[in-house]
Backbone bond lengths (Angstrom), bond angles and torsions (degrees), N, CA, C in turn:
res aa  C-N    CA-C-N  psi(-1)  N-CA   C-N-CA  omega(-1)  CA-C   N-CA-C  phi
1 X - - - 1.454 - - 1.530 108.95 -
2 X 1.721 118.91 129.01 1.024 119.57 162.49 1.321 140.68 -96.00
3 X 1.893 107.32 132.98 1.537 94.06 -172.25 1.261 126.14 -50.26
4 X 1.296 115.02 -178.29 1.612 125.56 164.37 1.575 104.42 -66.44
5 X 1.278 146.22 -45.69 1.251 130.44 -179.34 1.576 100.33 -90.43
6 X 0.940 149.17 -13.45 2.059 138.92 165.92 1.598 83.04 -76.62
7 X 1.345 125.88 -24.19 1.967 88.94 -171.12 1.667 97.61 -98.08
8 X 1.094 131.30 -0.45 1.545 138.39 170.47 1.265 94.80 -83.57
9 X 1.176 135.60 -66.94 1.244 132.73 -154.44 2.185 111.94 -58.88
10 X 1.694 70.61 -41.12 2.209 70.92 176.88 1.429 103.72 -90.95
11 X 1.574 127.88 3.16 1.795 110.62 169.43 0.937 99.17 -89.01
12 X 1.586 124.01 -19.08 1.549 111.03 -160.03 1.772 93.22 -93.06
13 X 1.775 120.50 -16.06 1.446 118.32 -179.94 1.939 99.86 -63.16
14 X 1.319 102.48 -72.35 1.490 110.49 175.02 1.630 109.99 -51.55
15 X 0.862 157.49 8.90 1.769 145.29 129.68 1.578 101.26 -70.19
16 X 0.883 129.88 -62.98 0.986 110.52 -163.86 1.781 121.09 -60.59
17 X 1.796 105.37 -39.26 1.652 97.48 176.83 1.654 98.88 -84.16
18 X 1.154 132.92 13.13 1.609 127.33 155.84 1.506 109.85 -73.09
19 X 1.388 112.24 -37.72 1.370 111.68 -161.75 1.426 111.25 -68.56
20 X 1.675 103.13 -49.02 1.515 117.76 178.11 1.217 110.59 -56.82
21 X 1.329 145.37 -9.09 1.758 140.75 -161.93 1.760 93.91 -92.02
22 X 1.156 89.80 155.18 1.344 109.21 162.76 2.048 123.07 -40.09
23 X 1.651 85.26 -59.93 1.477 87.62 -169.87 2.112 89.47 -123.83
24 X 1.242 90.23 105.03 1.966 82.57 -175.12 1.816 117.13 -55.31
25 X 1.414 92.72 135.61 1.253 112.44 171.89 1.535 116.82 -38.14
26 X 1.304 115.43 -70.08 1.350 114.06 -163.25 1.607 87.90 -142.20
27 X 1.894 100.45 -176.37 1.442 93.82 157.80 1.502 104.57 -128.56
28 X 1.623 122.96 162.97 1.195 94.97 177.95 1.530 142.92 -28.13
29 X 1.379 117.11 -53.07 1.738 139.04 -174.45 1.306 92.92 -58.75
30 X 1.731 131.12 -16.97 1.430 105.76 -151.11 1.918 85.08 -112.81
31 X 1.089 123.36 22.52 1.708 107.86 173.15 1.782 104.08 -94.06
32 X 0.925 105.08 140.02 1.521 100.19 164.89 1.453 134.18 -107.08
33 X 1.454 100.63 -24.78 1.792 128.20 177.08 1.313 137.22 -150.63
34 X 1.446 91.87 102.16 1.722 92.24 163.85 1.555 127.80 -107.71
35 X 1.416 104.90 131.90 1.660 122.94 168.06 1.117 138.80 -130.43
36 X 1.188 109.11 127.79 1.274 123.45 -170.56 1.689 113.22 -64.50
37 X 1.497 113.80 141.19 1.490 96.83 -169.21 1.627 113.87 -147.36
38 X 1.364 95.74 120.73 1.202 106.00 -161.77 1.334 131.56 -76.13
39 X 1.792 127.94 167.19 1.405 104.63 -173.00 1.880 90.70 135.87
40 X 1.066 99.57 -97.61 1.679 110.49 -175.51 1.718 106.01 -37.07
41 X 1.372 91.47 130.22 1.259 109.84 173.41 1.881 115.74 -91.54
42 X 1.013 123.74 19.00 1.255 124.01 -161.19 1.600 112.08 -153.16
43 X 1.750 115.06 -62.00 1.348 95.33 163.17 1.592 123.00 -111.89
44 X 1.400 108.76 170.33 2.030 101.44 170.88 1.269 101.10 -74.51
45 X 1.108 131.16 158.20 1.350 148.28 -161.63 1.511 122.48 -162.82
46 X 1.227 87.87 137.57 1.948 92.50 -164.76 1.403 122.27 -139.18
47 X 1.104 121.31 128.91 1.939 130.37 -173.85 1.732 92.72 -79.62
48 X 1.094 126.12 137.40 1.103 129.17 142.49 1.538 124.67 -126.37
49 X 1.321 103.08 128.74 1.469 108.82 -178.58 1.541 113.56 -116.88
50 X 1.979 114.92 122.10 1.299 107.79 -164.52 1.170 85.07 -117.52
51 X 1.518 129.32 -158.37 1.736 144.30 164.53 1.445 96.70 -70.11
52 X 1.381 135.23 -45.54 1.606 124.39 -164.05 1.080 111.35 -95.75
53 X 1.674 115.99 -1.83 1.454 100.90 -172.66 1.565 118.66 -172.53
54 X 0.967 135.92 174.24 1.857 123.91 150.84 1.393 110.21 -132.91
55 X 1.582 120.98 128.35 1.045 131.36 170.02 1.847 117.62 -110.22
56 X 1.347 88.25 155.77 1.774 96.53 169.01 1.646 106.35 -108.10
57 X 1.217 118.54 130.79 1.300 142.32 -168.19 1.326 102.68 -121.15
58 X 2.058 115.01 114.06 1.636 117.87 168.32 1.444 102.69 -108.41
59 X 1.308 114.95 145.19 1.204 111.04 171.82 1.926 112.91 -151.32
60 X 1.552 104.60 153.84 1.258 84.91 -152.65 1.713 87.84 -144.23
61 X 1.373 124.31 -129.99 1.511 132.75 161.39 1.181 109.99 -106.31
62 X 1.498 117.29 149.56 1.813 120.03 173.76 1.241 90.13 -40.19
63 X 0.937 137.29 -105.24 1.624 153.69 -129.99 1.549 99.20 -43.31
64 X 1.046 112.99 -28.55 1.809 124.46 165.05 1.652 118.82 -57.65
65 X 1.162 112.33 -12.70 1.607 115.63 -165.96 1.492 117.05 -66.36
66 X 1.296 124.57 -42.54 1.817 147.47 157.44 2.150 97.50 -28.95
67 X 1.345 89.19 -47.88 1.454 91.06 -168.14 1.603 111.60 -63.09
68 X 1.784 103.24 -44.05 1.233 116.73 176.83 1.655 125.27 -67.87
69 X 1.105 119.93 -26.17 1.411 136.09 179.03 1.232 101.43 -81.87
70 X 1.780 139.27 -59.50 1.584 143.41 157.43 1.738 97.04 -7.60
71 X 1.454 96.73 -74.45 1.247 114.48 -142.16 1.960 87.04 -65.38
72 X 1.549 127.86 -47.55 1.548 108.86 -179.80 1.182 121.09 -61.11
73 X 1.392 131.66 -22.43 1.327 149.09 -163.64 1.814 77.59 -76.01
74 X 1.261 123.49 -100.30 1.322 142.78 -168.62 1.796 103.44 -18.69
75 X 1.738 128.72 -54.13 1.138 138.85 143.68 1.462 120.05 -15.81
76 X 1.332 93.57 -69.29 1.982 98.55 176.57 1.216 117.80 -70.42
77 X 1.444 116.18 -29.28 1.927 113.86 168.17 1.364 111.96 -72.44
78 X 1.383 131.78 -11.58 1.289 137.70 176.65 1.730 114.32 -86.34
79 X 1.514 97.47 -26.51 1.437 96.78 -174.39 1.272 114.33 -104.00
80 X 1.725 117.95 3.38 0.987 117.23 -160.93 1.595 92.09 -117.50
81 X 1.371 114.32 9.82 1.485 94.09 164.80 1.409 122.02 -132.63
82 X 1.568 92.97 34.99 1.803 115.15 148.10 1.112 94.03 56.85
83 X 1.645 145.99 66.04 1.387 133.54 156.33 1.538 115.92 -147.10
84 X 1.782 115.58 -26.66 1.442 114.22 147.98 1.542 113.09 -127.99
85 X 1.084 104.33 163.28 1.704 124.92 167.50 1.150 114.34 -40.06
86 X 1.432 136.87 115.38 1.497 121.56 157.46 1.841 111.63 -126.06
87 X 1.328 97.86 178.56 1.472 99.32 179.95 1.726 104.84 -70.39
88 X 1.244 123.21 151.27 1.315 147.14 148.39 1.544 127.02 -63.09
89 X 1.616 103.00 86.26 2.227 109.72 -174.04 1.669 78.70 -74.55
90 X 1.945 93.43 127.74 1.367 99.43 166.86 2.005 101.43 -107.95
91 X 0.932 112.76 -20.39 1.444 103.26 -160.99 1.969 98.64 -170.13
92 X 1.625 107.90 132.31 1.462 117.33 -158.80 1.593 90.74 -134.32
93 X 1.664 116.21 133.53 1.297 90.69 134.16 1.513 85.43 166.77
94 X 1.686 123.63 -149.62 1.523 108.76 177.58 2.190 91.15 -131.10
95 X 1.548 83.27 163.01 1.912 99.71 170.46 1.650 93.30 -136.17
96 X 1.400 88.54 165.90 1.574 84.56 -166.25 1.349 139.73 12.63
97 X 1.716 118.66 -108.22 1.424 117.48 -177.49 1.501 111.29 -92.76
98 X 1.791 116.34 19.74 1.562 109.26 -164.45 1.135 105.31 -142.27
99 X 1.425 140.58 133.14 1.257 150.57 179.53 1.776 97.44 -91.11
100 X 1.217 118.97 164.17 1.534 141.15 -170.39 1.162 130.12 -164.13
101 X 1.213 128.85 153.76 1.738 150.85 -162.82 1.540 99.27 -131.39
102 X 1.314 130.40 120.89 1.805 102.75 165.14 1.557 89.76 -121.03
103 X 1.222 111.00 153.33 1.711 103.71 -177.49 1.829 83.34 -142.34
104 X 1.100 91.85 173.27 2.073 135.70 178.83 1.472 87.71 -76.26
105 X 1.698 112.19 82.03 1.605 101.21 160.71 1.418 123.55 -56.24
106 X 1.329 114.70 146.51 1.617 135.24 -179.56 1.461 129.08 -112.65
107 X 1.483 101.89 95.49 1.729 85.92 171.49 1.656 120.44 -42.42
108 X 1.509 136.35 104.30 0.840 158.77 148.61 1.487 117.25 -24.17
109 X 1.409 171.51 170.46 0.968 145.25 11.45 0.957 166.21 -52.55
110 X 1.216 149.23 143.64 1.202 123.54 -179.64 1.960 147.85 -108.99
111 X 1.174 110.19 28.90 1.548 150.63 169.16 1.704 102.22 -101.45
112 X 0.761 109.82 136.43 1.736 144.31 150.69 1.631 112.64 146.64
113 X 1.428 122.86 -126.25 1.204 123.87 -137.21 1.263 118.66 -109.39
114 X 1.472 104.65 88.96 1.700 90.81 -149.36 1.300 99.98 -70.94
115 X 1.536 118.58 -32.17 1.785 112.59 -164.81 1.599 102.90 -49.61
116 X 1.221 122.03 -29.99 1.756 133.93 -160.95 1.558 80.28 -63.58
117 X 1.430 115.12 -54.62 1.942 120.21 -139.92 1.753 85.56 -84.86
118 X 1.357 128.43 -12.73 1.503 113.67 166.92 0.996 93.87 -78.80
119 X 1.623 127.61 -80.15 1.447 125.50 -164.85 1.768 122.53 -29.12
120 X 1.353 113.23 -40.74 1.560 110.62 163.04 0.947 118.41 -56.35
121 X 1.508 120.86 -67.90 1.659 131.35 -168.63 1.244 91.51 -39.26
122 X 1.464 125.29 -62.53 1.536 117.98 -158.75 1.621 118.20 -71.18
123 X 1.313 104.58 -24.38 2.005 117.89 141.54 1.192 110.77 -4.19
124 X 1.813 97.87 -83.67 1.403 130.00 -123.33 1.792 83.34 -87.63
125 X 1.592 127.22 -40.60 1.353 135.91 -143.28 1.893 88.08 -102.31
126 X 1.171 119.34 -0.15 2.119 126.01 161.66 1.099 116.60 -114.85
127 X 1.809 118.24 13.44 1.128 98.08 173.77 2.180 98.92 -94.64
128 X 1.730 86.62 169.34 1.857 76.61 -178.05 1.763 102.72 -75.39
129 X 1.176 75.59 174.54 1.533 108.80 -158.35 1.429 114.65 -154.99
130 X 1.421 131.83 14.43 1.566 116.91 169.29 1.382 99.03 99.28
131 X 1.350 106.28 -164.82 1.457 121.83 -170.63 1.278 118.21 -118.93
132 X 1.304 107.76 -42.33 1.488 136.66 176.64 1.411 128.28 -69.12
133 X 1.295 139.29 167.42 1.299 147.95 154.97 1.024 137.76 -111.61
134 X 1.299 115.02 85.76 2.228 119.29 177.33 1.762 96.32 -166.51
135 X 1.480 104.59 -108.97 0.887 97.81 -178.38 2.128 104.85 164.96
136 X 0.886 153.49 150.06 1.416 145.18 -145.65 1.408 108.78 -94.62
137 X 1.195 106.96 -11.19 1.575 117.44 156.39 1.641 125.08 -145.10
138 X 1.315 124.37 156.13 1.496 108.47 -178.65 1.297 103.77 -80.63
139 X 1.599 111.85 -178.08 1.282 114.48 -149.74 1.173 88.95 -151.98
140 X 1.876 133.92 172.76 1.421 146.21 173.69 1.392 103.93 -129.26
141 X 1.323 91.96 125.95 1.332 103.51 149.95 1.614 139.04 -85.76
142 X 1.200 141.61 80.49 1.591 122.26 -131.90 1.480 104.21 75.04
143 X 1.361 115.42 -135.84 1.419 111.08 168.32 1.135 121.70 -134.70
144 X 1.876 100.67 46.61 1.367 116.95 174.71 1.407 102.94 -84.84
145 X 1.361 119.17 150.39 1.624 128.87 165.93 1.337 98.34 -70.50
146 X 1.614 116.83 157.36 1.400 119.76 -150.79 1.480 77.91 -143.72
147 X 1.439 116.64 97.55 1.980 108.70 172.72 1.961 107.66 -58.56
148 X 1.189 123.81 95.49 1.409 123.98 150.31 1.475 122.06 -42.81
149 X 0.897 127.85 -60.20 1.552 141.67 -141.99 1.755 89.33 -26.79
150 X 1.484 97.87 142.25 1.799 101.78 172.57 1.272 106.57 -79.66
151 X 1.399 94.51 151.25 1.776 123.86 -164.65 1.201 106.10 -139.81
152 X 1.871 129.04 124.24 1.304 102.60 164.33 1.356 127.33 -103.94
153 X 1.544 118.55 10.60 1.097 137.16 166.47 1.694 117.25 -78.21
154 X 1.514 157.37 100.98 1.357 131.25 170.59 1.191 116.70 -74.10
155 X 1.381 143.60 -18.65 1.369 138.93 -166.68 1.911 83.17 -67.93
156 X 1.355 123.40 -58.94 1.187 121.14 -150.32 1.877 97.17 -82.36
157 X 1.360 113.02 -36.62 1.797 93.59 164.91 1.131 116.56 -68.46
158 X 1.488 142.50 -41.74 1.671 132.49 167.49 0.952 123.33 -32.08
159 X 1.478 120.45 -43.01 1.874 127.02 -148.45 1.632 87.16 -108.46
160 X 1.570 119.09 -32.08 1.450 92.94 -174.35 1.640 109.97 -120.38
161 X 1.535 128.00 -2.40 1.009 120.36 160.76 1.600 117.85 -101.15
162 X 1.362 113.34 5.88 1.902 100.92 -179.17 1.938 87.48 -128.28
163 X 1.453 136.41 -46.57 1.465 125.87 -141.85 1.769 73.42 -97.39
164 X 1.808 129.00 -57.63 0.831 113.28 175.34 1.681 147.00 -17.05
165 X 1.420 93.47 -71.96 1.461 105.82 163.06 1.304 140.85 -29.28
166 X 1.733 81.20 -61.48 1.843 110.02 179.03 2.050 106.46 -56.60
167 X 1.415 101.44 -22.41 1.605 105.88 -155.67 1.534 99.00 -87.13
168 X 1.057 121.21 -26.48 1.721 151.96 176.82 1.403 101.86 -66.23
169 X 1.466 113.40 -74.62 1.534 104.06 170.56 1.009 130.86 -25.36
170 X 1.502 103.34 -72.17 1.924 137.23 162.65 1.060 99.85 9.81
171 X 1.523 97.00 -84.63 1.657 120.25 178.00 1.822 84.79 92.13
172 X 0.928 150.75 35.36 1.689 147.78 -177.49 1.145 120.29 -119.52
173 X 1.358 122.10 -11.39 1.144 142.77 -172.21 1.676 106.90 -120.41
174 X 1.313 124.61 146.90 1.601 154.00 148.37 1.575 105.02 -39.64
175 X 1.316 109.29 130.89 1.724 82.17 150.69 1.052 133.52 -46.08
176 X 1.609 128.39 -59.22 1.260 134.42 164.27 0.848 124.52 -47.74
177 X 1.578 138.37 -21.42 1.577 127.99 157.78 1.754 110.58 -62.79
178 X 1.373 102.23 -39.12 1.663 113.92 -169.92 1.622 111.34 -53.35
179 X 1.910 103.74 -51.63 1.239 111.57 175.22 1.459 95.56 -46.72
180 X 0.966 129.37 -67.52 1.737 129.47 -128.25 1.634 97.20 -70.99
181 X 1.449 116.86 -40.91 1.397 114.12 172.68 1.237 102.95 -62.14
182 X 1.095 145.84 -35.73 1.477 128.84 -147.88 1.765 95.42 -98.52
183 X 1.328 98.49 -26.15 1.967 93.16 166.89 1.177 123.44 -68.40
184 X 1.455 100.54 -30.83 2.009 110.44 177.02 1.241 111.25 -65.86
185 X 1.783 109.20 -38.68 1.684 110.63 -179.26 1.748 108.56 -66.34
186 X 0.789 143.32 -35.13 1.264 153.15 -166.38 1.408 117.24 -92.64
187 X 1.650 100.18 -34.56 2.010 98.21 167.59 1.273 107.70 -66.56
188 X 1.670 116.30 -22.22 1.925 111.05 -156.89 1.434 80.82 -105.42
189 X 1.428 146.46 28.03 1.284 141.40 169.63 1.493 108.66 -132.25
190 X 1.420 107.85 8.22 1.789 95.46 -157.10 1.654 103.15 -80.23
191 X 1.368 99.36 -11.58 1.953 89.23 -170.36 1.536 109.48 -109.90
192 X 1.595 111.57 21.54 1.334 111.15 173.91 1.569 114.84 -129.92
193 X 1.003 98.49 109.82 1.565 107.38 -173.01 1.740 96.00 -131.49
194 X 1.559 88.50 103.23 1.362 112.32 159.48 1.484 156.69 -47.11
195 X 1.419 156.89 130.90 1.157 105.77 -170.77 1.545 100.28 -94.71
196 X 0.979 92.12 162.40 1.688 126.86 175.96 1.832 102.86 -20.85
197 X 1.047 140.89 128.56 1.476 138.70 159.55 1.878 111.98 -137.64
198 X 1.093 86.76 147.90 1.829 109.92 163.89 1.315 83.30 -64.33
199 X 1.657 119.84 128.05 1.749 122.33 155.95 1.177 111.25 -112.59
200 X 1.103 132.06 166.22 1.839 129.16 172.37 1.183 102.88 -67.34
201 X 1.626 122.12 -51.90 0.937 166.66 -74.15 2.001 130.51 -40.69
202 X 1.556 98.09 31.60 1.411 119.22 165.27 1.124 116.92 -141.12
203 X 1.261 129.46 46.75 1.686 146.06 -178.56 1.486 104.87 -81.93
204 X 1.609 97.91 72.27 1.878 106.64 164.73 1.366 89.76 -99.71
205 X 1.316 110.50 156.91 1.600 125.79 141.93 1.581 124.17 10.28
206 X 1.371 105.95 -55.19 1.293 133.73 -162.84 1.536 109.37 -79.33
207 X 1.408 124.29 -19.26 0.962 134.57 -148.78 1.950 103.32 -122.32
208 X 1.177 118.12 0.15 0.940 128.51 -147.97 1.510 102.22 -151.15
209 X 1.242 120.25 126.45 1.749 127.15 161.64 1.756 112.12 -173.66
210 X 1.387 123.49 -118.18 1.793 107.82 -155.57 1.003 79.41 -175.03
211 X 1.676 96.10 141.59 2.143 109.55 172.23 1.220 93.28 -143.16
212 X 1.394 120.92 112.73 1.375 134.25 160.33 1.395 88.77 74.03
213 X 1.254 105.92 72.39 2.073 114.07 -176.82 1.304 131.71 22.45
214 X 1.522 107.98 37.24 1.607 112.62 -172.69 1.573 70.54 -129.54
215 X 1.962 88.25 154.29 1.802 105.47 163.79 1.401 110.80 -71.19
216 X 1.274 121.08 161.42 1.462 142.32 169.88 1.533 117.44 -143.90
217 X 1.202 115.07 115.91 1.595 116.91 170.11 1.827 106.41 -121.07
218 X 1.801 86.44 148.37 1.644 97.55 -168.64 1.126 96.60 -138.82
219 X 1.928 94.22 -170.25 1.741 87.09 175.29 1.487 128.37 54.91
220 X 1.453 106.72 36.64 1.680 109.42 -168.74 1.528 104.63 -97.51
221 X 1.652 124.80 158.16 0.978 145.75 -137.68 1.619 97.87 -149.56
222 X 1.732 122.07 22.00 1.250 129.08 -169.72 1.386 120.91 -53.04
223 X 1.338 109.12 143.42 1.548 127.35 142.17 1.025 106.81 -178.13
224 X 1.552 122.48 -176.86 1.415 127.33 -145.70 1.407 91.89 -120.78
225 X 1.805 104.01 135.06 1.059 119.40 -152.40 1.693 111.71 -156.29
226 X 1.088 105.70 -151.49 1.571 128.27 166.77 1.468 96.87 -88.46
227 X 1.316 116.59 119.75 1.355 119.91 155.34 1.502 132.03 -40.13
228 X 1.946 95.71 -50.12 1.420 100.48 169.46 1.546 131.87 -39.83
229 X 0.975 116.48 -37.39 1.512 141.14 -140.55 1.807 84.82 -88.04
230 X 1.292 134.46 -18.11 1.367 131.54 177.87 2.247 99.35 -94.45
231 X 1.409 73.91 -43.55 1.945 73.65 175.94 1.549 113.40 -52.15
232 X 1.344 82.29 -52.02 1.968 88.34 -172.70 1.330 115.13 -61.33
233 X 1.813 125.75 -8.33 1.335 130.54 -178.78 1.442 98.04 -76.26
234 X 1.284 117.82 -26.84 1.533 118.21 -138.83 1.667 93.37 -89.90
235 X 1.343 110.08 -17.80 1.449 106.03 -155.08 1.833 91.58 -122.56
236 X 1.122 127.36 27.81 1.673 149.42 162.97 0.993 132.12 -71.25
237 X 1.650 118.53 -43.85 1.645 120.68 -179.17 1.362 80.34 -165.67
238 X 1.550 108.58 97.31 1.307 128.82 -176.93 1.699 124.64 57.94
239 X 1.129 119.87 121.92 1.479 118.26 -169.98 1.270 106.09 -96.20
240 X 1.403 100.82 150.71 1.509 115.80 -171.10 1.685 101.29 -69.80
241 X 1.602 103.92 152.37 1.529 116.66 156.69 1.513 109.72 24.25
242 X 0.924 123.89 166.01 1.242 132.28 119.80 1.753 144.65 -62.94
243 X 1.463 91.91 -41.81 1.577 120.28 -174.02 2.056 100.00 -71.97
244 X 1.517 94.67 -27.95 1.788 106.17 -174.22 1.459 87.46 -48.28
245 X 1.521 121.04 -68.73 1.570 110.98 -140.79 1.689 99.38 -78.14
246 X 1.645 125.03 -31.62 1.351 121.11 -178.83 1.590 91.27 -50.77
247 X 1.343 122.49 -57.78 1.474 85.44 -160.41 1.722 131.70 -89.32
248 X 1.774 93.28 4.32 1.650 87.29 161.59 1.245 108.44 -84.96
249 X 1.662 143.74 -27.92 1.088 118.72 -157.14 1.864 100.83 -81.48
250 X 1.535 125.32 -18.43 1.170 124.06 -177.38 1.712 105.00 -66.24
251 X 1.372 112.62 -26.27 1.575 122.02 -179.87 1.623 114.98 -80.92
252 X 1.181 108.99 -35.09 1.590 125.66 -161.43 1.880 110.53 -163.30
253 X 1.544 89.71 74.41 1.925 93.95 169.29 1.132 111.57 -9.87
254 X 1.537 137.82 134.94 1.526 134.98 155.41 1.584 96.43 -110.28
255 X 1.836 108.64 111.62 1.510 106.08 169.70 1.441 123.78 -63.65
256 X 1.477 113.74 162.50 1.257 110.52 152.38 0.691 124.40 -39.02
257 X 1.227 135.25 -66.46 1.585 125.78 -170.67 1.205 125.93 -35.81
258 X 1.405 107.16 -41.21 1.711 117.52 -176.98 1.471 110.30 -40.34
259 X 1.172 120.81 -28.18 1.264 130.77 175.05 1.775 115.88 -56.32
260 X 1.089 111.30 -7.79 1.091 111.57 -173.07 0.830 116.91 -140.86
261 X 1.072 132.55 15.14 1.710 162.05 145.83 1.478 118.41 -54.45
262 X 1.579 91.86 -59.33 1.512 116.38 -152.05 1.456 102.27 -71.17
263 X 1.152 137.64 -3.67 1.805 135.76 167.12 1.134 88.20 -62.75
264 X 1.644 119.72 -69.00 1.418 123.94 -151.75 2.040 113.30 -45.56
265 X 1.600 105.53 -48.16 1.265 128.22 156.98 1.167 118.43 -3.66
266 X 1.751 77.67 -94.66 1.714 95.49 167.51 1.620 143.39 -33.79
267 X 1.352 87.47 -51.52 1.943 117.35 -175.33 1.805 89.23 -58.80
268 X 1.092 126.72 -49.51 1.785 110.88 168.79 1.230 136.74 -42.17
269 X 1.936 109.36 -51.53 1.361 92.61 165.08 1.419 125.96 -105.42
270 X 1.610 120.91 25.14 1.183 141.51 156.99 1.615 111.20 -58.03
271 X 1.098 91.02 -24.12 1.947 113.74 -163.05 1.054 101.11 -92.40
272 X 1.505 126.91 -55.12 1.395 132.26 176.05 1.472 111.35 -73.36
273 X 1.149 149.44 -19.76 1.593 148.43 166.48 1.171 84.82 -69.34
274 X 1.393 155.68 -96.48 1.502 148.89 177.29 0.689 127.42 11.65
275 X 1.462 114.39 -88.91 1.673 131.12 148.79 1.627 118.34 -16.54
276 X 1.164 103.98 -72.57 1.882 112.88 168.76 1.063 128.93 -43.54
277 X 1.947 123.33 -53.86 1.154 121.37 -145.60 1.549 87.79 -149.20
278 X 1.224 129.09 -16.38 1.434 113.32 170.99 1.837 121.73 84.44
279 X 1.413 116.70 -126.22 1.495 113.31 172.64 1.232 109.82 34.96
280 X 1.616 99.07 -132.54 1.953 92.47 -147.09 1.930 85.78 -88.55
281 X 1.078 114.77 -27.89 1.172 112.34 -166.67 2.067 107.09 -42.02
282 X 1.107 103.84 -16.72 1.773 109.58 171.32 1.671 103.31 -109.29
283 X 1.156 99.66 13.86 2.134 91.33 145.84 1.832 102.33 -109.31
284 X 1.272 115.80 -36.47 1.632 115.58 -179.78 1.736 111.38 -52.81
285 X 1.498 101.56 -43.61 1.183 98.34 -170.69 1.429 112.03 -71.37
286 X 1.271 119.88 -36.34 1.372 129.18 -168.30 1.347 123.85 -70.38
287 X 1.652 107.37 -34.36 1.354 126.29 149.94 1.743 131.24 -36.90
288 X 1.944 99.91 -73.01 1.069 121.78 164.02 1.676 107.28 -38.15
289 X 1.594 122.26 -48.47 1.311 108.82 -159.25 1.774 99.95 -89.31
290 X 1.240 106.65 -6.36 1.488 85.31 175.22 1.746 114.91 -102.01
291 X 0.810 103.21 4.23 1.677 110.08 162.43 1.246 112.20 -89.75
292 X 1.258 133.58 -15.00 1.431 126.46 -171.40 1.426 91.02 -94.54
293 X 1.475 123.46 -52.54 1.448 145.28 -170.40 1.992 85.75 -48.33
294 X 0.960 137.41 -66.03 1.416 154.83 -142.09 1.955 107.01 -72.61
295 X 2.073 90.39 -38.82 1.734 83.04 176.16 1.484 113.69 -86.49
């Protein structure tokens, strides 16, 4: 429940990015509901329901805004290559002490068709995409910095722009321990070079459900990558469907091999929950990395 000054404070946020739009959202008199909505570990977040419309409202600290713009950019590369549903960034930017996202709220569910939501994903992960691997700006995962820079090698952007990074944060490791993992990640990657894909690249559970029985994925963490590297999210903290992977692999083969990939996958955002949130999630990771370290 929101107070009387948190529900002033976000009508008076939404007038103001109504005012700035082209064609204004609402007018004051015309909102009827705001709620606060829970779940996100990172920003406050808010339903608003007026007469013309309902929006979802993120809001966070200025210095947060990079995160928010990533994340519309990543939105518009998702929607712009016509193969799944995504949310609609209507308006970005900061007012006073708070930076913001306002998007095209979505009735959410989470039941329908998953074979459909493989068959897209695996769409979205054949359409072209370049040659390269990063992406034209960096990106967050959570509200980790996400090194882009293009690469045309992936064994050597995986191990030193995603496990790298994460190992740096850590701070648990030597340099010389850090090197040595990040050579192991890249020897057990050196003979697979992928082609190029649009990735979500945070496709948990959470990130993923159906509006008016079509899939929808949000909350993306994009750049162009290994396809795998979105599969291997899916199958992290609870795996999708069953019917999910029949119908990507009928869209887009998933090799064997992938099977042996997908630790490495994992061990990234095993790394980044660590980094973030700490607890056991830095015994999983540490585990995970010494079995990979070990074959």
């Amino acid at each position: 429940m929101l107070s009387t000054d948190q529900t002033k404070s976000i009508s008076d946020l939404f007038e103001h990015i109504s005012q700035g739009l082209p064609s204004p959202l609402s007018k004051q008199s015309d909102q009827i509901r705001i709620q606060n909505v829970q779940g996100g570990d990172i920003n406050q977040s808010y339903r608003i329901d007026t007469t013309t419309g309902q929006y979802f409202l993120k809001v966070n600290r200025c210095d947060q805004l990079p995160m928010f713009v990533a994340e519309k950019n990543g939105l518009n590369a998702i929607a712009e290559s016509a193969t799944i549903a995504t949310c609609n960034a209507i308006s970005w930017g900061q007012h006073q002490e708070q930076a913001y996202l306002l998007l095209a709220a979505l009735n959410i569910e989470h039941h329908g068709d998953w074979r459909v939501a493989g068959q897209q994903l695996a769409t979205m992960h054949l359409a072209p995409a370049g040659t390269n691997y990063g992406w034209h700006q960096d990106s967050y995962c959570g509200t980790t910095l996400q090194n882009n820079s293009w690469a045309d090698n992936w064994a050597k952007f995986f191990a030193e722009q995603r496990i790298g990074r994460q190992l740096e944060l850590l701070q648990q490791h030597s340099d010389r321990q850090r090197q040595q993992c990040i050579d192991a990640i890249a020897r057990q990657l050196e003979t697979h070079q992928p082609p190029p894909s649009l990735v979500h690249g945070d496709l948990w559970s959470g990130n993923i459900g159906f509006c008016n029985h079509q899939p929808v994925i949000f909350d993306p963490a994009c750049y162009i990558g290994d396809s795998e590297t979105d599969l291997a999210m899916t199958e992290l903290f609870g795996r999708f469907p069953d019917e999910f992977y029949r119908g990507y692999h009928d869209t887009k083969p998933i090799p064997a091999q992938y099977q042996q990939r997908r630790d490495i996958y994992q061990l990234y955002h095993l790394l980044n929950h660590a980094n973030l949130f700490g607890g056991s999630y830095l015994g999983s990771a540490s585990r995970l990395l010494k079995r990979i370290m070990e074959r």
